[in-house]
C-alpha positions as CSV (number, residue, x, y, z in Angstrom):
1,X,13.6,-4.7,-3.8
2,X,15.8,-6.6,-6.4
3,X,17.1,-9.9,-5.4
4,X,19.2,-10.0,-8.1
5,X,21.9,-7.9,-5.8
6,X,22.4,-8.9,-2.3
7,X,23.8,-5.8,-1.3
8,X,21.9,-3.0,0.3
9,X,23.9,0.5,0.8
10,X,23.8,1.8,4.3
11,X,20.8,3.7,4.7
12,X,19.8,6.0,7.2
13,X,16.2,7.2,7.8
14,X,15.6,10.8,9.3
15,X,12.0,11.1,11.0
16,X,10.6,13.8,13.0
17,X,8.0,10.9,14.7
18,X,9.4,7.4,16.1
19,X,9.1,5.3,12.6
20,X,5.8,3.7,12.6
21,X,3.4,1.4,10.5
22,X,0.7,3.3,12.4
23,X,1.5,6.6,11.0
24,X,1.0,7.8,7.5
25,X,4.5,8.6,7.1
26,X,5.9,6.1,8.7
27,X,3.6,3.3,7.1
28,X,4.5,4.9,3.4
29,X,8.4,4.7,4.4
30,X,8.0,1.0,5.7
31,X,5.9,0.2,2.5
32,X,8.9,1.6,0.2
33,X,11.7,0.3,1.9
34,X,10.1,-2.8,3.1
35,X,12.4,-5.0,1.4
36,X,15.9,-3.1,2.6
37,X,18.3,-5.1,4.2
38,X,17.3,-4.5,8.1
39,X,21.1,-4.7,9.0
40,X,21.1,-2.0,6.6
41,X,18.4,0.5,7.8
42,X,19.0,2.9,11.1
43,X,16.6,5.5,12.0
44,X,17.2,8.6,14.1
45,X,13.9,10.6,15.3
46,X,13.4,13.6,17.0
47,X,9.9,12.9,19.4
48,X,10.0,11.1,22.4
49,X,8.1,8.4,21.2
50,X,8.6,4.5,21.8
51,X,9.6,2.9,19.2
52,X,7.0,0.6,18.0
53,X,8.4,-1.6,14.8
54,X,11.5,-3.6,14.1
55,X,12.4,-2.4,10.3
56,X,15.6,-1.5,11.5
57,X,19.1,-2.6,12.9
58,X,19.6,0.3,15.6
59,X,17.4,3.9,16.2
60,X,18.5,7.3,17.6
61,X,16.3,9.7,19.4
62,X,16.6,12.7,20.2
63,X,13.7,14.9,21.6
64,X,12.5,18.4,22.8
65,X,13.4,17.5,26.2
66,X,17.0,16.2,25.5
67,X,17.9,19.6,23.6
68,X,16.4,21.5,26.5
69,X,18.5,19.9,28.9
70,X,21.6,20.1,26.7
71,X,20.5,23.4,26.2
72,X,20.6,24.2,30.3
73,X,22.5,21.6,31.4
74,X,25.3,20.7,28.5
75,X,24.4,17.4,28.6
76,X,25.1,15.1,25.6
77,X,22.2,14.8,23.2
78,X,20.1,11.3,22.4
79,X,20.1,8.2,23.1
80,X,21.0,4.9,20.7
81,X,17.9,2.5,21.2
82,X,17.5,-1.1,20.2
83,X,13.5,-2.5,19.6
84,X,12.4,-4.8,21.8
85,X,9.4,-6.9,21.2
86,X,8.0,-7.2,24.4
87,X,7.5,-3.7,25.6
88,X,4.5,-2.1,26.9
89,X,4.3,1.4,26.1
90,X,1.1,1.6,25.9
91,X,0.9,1.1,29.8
92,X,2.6,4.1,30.8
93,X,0.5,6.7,32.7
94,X,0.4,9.9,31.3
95,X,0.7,12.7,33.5
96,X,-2.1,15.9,33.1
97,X,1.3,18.2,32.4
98,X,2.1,16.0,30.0
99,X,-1.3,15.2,28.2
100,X,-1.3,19.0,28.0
101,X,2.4,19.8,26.5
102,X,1.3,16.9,24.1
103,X,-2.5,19.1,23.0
104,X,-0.3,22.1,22.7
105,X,1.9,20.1,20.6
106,X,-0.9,19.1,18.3
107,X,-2.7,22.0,18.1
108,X,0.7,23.8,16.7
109,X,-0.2,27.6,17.6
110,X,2.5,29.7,16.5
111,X,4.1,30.9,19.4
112,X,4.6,27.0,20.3
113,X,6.4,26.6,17.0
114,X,8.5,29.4,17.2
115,X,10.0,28.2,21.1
116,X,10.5,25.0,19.9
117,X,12.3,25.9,16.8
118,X,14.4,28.5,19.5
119,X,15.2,25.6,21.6
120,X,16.5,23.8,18.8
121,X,18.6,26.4,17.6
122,X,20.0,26.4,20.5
123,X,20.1,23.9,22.3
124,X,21.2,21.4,19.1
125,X,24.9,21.7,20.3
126,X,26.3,19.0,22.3
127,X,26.0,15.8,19.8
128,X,29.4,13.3,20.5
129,X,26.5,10.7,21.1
130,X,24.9,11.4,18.0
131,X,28.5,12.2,15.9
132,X,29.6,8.4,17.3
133,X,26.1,6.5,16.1
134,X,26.1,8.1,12.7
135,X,30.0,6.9,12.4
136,X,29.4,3.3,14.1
137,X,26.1,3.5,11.0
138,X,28.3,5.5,8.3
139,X,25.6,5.3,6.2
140,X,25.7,5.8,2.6
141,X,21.9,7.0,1.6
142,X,19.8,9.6,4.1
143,X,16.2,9.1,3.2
144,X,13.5,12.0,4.4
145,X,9.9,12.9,3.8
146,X,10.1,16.4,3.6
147,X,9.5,18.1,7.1
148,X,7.1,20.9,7.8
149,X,9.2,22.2,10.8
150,X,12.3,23.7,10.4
151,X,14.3,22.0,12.9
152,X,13.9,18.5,11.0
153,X,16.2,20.2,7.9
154,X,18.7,21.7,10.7
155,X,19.1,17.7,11.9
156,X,19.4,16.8,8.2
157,X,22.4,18.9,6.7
158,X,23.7,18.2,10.1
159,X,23.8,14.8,9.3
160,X,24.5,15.2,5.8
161,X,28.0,17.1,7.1
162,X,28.8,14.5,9.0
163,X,28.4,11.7,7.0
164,X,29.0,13.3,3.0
165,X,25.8,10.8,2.9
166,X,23.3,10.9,-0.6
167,X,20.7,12.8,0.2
168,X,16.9,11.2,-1.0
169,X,14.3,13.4,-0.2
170,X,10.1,12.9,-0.4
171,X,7.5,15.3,-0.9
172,X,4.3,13.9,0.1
173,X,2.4,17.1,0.2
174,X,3.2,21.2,-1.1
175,X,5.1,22.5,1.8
176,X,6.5,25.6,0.2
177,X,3.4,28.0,-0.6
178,X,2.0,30.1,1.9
179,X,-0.6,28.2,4.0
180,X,-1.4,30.9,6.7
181,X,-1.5,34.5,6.1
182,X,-0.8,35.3,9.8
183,X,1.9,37.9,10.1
184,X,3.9,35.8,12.8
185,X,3.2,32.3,10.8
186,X,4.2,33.8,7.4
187,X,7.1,34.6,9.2
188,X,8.0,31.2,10.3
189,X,6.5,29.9,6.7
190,X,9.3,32.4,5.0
191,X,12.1,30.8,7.0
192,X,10.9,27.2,6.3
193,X,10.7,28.4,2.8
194,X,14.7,28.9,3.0
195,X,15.5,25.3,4.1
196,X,13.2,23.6,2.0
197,X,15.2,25.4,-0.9
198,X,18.8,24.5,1.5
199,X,17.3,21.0,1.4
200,X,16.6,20.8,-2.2
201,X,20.0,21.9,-3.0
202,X,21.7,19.1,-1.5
203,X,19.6,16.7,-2.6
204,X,20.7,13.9,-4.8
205,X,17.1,12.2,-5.6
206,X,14.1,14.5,-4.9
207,X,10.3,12.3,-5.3
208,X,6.8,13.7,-5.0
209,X,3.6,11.9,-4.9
210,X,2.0,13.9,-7.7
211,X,2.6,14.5,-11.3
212,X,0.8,18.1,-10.6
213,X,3.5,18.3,-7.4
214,X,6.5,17.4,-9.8
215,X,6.1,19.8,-12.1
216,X,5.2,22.9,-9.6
217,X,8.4,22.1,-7.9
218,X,10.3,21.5,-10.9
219,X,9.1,24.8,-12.1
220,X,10.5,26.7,-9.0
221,X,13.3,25.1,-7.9
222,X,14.7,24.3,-11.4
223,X,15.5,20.0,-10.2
224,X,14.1,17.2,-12.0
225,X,11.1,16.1,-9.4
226,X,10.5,11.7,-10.1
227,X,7.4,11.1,-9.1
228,X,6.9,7.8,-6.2
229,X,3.7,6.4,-5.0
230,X,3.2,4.0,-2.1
231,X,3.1,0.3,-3.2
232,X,0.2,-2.3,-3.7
233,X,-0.6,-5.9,-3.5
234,X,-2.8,-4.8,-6.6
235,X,-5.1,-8.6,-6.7
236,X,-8.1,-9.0,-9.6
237,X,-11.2,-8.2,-7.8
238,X,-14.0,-10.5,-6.8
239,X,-17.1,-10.5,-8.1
240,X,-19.6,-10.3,-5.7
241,X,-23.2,-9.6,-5.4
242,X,-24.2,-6.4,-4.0
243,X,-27.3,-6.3,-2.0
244,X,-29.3,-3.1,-0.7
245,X,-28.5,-1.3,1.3
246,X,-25.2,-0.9,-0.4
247,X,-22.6,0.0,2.3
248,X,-20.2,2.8,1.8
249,X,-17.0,3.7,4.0
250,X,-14.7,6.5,4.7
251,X,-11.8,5.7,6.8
252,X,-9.6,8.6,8.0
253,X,-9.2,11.7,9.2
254,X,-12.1,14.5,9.5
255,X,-9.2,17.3,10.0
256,X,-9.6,20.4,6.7
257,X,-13.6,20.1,6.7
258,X,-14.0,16.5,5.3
259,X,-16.3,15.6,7.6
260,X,-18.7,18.4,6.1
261,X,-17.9,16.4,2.5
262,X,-19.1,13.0,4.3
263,X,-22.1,15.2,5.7
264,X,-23.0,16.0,2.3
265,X,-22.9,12.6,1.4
266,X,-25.1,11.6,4.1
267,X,-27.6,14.1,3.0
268,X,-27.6,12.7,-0.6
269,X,-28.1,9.4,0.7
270,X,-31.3,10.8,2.1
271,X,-32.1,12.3,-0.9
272,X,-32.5,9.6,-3.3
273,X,-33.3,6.7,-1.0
274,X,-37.1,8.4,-0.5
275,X,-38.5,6.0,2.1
276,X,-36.2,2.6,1.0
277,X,-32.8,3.1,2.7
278,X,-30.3,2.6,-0.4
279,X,-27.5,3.0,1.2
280,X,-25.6,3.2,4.7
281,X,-22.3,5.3,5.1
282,X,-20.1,3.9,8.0
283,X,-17.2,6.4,8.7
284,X,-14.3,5.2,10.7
285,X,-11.8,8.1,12.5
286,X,-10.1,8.8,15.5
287,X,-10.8,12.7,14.9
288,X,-12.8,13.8,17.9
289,X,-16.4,15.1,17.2
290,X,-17.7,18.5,17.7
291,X,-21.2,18.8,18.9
292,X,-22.2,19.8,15.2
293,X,-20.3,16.5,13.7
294,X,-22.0,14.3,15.7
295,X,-24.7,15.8,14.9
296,X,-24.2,16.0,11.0
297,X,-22.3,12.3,10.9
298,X,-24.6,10.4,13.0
299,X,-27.8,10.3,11.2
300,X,-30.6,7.5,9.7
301,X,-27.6,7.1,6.7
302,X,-25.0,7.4,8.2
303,X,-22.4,6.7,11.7
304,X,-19.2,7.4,12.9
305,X,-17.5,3.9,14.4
306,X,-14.1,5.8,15.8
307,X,-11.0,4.8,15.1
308,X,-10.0,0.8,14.6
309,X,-7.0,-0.9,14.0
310,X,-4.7,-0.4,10.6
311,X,-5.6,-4.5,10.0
312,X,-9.2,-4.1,10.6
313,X,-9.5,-1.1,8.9
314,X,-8.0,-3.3,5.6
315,X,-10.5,-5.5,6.0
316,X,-13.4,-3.0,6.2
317,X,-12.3,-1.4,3.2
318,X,-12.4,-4.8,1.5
319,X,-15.7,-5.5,2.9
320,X,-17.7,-2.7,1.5
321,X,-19.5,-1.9,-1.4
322,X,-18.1,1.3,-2.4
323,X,-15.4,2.9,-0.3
324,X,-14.4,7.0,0.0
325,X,-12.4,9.3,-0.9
326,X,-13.1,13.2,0.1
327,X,-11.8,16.2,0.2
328,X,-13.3,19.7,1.5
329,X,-14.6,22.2,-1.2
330,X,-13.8,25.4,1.1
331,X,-10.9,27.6,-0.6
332,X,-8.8,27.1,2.5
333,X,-8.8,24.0,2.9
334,X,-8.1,23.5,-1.5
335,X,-4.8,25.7,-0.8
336,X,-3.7,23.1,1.5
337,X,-4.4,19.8,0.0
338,X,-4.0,20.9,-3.7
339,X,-1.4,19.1,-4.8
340,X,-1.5,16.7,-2.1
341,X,-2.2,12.5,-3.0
342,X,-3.3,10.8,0.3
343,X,-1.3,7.5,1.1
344,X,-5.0,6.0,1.9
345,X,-6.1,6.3,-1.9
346,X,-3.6,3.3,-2.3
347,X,-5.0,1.6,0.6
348,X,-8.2,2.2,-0.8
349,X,-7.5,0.7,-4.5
350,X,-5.7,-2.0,-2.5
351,X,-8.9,-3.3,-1.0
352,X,-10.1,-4.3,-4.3
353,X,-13.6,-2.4,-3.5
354,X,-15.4,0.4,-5.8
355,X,-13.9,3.7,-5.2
356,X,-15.5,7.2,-4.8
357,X,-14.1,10.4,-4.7
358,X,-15.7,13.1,-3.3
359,X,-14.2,16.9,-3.8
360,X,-13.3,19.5,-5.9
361,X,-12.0,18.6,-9.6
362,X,-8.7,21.1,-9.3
363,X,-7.2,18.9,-6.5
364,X,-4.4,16.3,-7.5
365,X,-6.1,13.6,-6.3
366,X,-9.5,13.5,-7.5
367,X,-7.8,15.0,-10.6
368,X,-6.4,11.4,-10.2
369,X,-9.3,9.4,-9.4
370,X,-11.4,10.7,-12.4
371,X,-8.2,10.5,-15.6
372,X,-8.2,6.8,-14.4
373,X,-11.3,6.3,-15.4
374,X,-11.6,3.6,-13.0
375,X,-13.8,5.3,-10.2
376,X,-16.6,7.1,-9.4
377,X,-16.0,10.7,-9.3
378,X,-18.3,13.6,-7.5
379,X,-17.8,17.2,-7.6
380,X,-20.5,18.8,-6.3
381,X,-23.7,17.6,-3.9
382,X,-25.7,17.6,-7.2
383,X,-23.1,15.4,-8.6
384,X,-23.2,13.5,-5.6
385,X,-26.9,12.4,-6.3
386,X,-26.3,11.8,-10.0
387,X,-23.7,9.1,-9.3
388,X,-25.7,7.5,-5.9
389,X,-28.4,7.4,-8.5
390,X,-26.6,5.6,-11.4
391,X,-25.4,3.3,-8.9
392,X,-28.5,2.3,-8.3
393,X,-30.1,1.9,-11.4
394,X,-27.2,0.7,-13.5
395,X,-26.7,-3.1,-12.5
396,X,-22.8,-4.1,-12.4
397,X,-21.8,-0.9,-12.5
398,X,-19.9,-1.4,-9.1
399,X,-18.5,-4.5,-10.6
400,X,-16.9,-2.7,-13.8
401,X,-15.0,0.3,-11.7
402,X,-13.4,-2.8,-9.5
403,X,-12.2,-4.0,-12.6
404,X,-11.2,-0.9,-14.5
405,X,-9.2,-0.1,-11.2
406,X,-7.5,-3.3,-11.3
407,X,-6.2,-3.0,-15.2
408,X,-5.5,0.6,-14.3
409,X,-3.6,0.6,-11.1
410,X,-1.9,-3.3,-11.2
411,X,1.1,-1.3,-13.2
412,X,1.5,2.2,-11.7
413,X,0.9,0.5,-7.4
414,X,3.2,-2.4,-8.1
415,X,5.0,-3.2,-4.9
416,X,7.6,-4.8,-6.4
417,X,7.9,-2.0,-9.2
418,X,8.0,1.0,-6.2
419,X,10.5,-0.8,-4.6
420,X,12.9,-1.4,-7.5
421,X,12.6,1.4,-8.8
422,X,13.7,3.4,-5.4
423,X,16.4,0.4,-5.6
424,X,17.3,1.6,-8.7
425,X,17.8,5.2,-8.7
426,X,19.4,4.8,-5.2
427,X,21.9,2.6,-7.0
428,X,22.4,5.0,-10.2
429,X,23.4,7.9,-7.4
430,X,25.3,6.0,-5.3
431,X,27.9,4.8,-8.9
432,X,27.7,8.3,-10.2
């Protein structure tokens, strides 16, 4: 942020998960807001989660299990939490009820969805606890990412009643089309539909990650869309030599059918190394495997590590040769992630390494990945060969994508310009 002005509005941070560095959404808020004024910043979240950061003065929770005693019991909801640096919540046994509710939770069938968006509807009545933290925090700017369940916009123009606060809002993917054609889920889809547009109209600052996600929602909701990225330490790269077998790396998740995209790769691999291994893929995710992935990801090209720390991952990214990008070439799994722009591509450029992206060309972010000019681009497993190939026979090409990302990206990833300019706009609203 600015230093030039020493004071920070009030702002208050509405997330369904405890705010995290460990989550995307939580790492991408942390990243934008990182240089807030923490006496400044409150956060109330709606999982019964431990809160694992310090970003802010004071948090608020309330959970599935406080509205469902409220709900039953008319007690108050929430509870006003203060970090503490010394906790151990990763110690806690976890009961097999529990575990369970928690899979059920994850897995998100329907009927799960619906009862717990009943519950809230409910059950979201008894709030003096909540009325008396968001007067103690009066805060003056309510950020959001978007949610994907309805009960997160309930919270929010709850909130927004309260407190009269400015309303910022952040798309990071396409929430309002139709992703399942289930009669009962298009039914919940509809209703989410209606609070995204609620939510919207409210709105004093609406962001998305992609240009392509601006102007679709621009288009249908008629509001000027500004689009935000997640900052970088963009650094000139290094110039090192790269040595066979060049080592390639996905970190992420293998949810949508990516993992059939890195299984591709892996079979390209084998494709043009002939009997000199070329190049080794090293793929880091917490996803669990199915018997086919393991199968598919762990070959003579190619391994799955699991899942490492953020930290380490950052250095592994750094460390390789050429690091991925990929998205799934199924029509399914393009209606979801069409307009979307994955926080981890800026991790990625971050690193300083070669990029690679791996998917079809009508998705936002490879769309991205090849207009930069700056990265190796794939669209097919054909086109997969063709580039492993040129990689191989072209000497420095490596080399000349690290530095065409750098010129490229040092302007549009800026920390310091991502910051200021959410600074700025907050600042335009808040004088209006």
């Amino acid at each position: 942020m600015s230093k030039k002005e020493n004071k920070y509005p009030s702002l208050l941070v509405i997330s369904i998960n405890a705010w995290s560095d460990s989550n995307s959404v939580g790492n991408t808020i942390s990243n934008q807001f990182g240089g807030w004024d923490k006496s400044k910043l409150s956060n109330l979240y709606l999982r019964n989660e431990e809160i694992d950061n310090d970003r802010c003065s004071v948090y608020f929770r309330i959970c599935d299990k406080d509205v469902i005693k409220s709900l039953f019991t008319g007690k108050d909801l929430g509870v006003e939490l203060q970090y503490k640096e010394n906790k151990t919540q990763s110690k806690k046994p976890v009961n097999r009820k529990q575990s369970f509710f928690n899979l059920l939770v994850q897995i998100r069938p329907t009927f799960i969805l619906i009862l717990r968006e009943l519950l809230w509807c409910f059950g979201f009545n008894k709030k003096d606890k909540l009325n008396d933290f968001l007067k103690k925090q009066n805060p003056e700017i309510i950020h959001i990412h978007c949610p994907h369940l309805i009960y997160g916009h309930r919270v929010l123009h709850y909130c927004k009643k309260v407190t009269n606060a400015k309303i910022v809002v952040f798309f990071g993917d396409e929430l309002h089309g139709y992703k399942n054609f289930w009669p009962l889920y298009s039914i919940y889809q509809l209703i989410l539909r209606h609070w995204i547009k609620k939510t919207i109209k409210i709105s004093d600052v609406n962001y998305a990650v992609t240009k392509e996600l601006c102007n679709y929602y621009s288009g249908i909701f008629g509001r000027e869309f500004k689009l935000l990225y997640k900052g970088a330490i963009i650094l000139p790269p290094i110039q090192k030599s790269h040595v066979k077998p060049y080592k390639m790396v996905y970190a992420g998740n293998l949810l949508y059918d990516r993992w059939r995209v890195l299984a591709l790769i892996s079979k390209a691999i084998e494709s043009v190394s002939e009997e000199q291994d070329l190049f080794e893929l090293h793929i880091y995710s917490a996803t669990p495997l199915t018997k086919e992935m393991n199968q598919k990801l762990n070959t003579k090209n190619s391994t799955v590590k699991g899942a490492i720390p953020f930290n380490e991952v950052k250095r592994k990214l750094s460390d390789a040769d050429i690091v991925l990008h990929v998205e799934a070439f199924n029509k399914s799994s393009i209606r979801l992630t069409k307009y979307s722009f994955s926080t981890k591509i800026v991790d990625i450029i971050e690193s300083g390494s070669c990029v690679m992206g791996v998917g079809p060309s009508e998705l936002a972010s490879i769309n991205f990945l090849k207009q930069s000019g700056s990265a190796i681009v794939a669209n097919s497993f054909e086109d997969i060969c063709t580039q492993l190939r040129k990689i191989i026979n072209e000497e420095g090409l490596i080399y000349q994508n690290q530095l065409n990302m750098y010129n490229y990206a040092k302007n549009i990833f800026d920390l310091n310009f991502v910051r200021n300019k959410l600074y700025n706009d907050i600042s335009e609203i808040l004088h209006k």
